[in-house]
N, C-alpha and C positions, 0 to 999 in steps of 0.2 A: 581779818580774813585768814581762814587757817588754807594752806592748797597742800597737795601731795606732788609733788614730778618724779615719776617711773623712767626708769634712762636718764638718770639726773644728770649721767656721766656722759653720756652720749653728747654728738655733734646739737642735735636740737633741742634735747635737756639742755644743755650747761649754758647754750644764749637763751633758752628761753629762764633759766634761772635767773640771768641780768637782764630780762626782759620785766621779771616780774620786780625786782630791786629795784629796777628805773623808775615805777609806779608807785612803791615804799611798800610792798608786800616783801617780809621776809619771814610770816613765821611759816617756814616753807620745810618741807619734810623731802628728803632727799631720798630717793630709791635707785639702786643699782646692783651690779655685781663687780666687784674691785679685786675679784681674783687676778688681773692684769692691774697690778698698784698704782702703773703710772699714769692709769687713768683718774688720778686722785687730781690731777692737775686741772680737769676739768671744772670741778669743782672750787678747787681753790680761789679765793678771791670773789664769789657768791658768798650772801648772806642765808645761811640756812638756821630752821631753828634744829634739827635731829633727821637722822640720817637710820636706814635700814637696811639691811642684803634683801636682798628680790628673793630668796630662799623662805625669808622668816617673812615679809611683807604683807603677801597676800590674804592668809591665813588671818594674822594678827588684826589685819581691818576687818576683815569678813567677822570679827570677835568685838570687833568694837573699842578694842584694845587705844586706839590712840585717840580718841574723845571725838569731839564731833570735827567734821570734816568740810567744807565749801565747795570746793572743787577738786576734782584730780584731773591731772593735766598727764595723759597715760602716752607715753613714748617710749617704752622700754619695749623690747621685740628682739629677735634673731633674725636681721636684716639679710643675712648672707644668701645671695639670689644662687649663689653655690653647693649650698647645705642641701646634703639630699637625707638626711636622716627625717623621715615624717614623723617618725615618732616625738621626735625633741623638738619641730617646728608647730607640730600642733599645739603641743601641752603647752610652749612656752608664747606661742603667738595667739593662742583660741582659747586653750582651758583657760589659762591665767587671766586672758582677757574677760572672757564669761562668768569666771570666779566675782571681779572686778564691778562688772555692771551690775551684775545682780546685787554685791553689797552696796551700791551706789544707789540702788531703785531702794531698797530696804532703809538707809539711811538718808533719805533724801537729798545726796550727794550729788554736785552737777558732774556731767565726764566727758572730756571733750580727749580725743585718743588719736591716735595715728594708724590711718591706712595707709595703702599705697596705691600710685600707677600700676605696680605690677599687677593688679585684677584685670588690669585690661589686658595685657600680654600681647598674643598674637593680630589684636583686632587696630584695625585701621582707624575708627571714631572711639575718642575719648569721652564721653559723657556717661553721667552715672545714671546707667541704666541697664539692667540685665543682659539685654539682646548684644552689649558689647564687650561683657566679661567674659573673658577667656584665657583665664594665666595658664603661661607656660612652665610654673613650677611650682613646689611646694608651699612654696614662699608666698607667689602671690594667692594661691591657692587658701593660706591659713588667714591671711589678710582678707579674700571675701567671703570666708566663709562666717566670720566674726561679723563680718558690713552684715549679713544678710540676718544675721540674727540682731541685731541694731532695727533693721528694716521692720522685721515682725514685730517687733515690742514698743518701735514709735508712738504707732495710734494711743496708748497706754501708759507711754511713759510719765512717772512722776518729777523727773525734772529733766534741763537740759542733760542733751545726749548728741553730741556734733563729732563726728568721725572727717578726717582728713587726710585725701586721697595726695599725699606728694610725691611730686615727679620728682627730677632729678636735684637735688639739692646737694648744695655748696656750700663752702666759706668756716669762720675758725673754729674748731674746737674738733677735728675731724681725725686729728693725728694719730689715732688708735686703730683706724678703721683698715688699716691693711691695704689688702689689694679692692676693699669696698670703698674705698676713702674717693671723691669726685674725679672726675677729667680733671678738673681746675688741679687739685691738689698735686698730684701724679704730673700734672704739665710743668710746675712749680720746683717741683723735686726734679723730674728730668734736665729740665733747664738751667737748675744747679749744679747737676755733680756732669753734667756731658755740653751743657751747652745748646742743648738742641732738644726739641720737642718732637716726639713719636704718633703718626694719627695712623689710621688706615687708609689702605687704599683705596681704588675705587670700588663697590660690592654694592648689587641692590637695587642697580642703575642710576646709583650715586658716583658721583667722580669721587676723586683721592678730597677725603674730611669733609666732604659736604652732606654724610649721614648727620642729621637732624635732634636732637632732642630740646627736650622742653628744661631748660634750667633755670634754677630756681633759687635766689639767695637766701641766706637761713635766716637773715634778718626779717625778710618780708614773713616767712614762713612763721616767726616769732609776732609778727605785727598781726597775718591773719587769727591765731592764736587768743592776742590781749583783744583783739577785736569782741570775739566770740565772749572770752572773758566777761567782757564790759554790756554782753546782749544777752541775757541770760534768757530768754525767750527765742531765742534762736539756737533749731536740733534741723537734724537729719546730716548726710552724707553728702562732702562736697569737697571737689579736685581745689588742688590749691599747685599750681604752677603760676608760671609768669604771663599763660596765654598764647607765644609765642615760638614755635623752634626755633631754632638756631644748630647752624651745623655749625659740627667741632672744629672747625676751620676758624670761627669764631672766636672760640672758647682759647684755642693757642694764640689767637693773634693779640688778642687782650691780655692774655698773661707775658706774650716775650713787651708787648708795649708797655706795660707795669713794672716790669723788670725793667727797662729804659727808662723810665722817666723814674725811675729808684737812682738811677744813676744822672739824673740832669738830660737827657737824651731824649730827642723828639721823635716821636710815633712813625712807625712805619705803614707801610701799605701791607697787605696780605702777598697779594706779585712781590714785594722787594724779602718781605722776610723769606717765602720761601727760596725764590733768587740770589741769596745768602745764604740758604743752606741749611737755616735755623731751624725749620720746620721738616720734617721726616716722613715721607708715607710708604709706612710698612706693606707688605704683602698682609689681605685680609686671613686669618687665621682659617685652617678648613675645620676646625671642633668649632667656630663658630657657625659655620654654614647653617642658616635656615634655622638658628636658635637666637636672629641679633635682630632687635628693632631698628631697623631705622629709620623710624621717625617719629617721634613724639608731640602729644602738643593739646594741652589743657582746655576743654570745654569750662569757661568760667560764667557759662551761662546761669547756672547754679546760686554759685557766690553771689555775683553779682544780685541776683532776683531777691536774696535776703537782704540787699544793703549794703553789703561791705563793697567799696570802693577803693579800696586799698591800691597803689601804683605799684606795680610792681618793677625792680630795678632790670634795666637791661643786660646779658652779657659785658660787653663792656665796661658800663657805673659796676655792675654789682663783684667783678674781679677787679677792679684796683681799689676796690672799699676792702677785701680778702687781702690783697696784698701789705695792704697799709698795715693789716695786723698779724703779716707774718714776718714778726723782726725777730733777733736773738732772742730778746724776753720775754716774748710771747709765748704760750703752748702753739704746736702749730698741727 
């Protein structure tokens, strides 16, 4: 089986690269952009057979140029829910995407791609279905506008075609991503160089860190993925979360407890860590005002309905499995 991964270098490229290695799939075509080098490290330690820049990539399949093809597993995107340039989030989240399907419909290519939660934005119910899409920005904006042309050409389509709507996701290979990099990550790193974890305060009619999201380990995110792989009769548009919110109250208390039991030290309470000091809640930012979700939480109605029953890990299991592989020798 020949597969494509777009974003090879990305957080859910590079596990799903050792996702597909675990299975003995390697003759695997790498796509990204490594003008940032050290995201070479993502890669490193995958089994690829040939590797391309996202510049020259698209074109050269649309040509047929790299022989026949099985699947492309498309995660390459301009994620940054910050980016306000539309001109650069269209061409590189919708053209490239539209370029993409349509050579996939032409060479009978299956494509299984990455959406996002952000199509829901401002709306209260997560299910995919129109009446609830409402991004609040570019970003999620080029993410549905792609879903919706997905939508149209289903009835029609020549092979699979399953889009995957991910909420917050987590866990290794993230270290590139900036100020976009998870809670988890950011909680990890704070708790390193100061000792103490930053949530916000209370906003939203949330007390101090009990704003909610739906988080999602990159493993599962990997697992819905080979699933799809493995169901090649299974298309359309479907959320892929853990099902469940969780405030970020959470998300710190599992990573300072990871951090303990890295050291031999037994678990705390959420009352004792903050009662220690460990946990910090900042004043709600006012540029965030009336621009912050808080609350998320995956309609897996969907999923479910096609079959896949995958478990997904809780807060807790899914950040000390993150932890375990943020050591010195890990990319992290």
């Amino acid at each position: 089986m020949k597969v494509v991964v777009t974003g090879a270098a990305g957080m859910i490229g590079a596990n799903l690269l050792r996702g597909l290695n675990a299975l003995g799939i390697d003759d695997i075509v790498a796509v990204d952009d490594l003008s940032d080098g050290s995201k070479y490290a993502n890669l490193a330690g995958a089994s690829i057979s040939d590797y391309f820049d996202r510049r020259d990539f698209y074109e050269r399949f649309e040509r047929a140029e790299l022989g026949h093809v099985d699947v492309v597993f498309h995660e390459g995107a301009c994620s940054d829910t910050m980016e306000h340039d539309g001109r650069l989030m269209l061409d590189l989240n919708y053209r490239a995407s539209k370029m993409l399907l349509d050579a996939c419909q032409v060479r009978g290519t299956r494509l299984l791609y990455a959406s996002s939660a952000a199509v829901y934005g401002g709306s209260e119910t997560f299910r995919e279905e129109p009446q609830f899409e409402r991004p609040l920005n570019v970003y999620g904006y080029s993410k549905l506008l792609f879903d919706n042309v997905v939508r149209r050409m289903l009835p029609s389509t020549r092979t699979q075609v399953a889009g995957f709507r991910y909420f917050n996701v987590y866990g290794p290979h993230e270290q590139h991503k900036g100020r976009m990099a998870s809670v988890a990550f950011h909680h990890f790193r704070q708790l390193e160089e100061s000792g103490r974890v930053r949530l916000f305060g209370a906003y939203g009619g949330y007390g101090p860190g009990e704003q909610a999201r739906d988080f999602v380990f990159v493993e599962d995110v990997v697992a819905v993925n080979l699933w799809f792989l493995e169901h090649a009769d299974a298309s359309g548009i479907f959320n892929v979360g853990s099902g469940r919110a969780q405030p970020f109250n959470d998300v710190a208390a599992a990573v300072v407890n990871a951090a303990r039991a890295g050291r031999g030290e037994p678990p705390l309470s959420l009352a004792e860590i903050v009662a220690a000091g460990t946990i910090e809640y900042i004043e709600f930012p006012a540029a965030l005002v009336g621009k912050y979700q808080c609350f998320t939480q995956a309609d897996l109605g969907r999923l479910r309905g096609e079959g896949c029953d995958h478990a997904f890990a809780d807060v807790a299991t899914g950040v000390a499995r993150y932890a375990a592989a943020l050591t010195p020798a890990s990319p992290r």
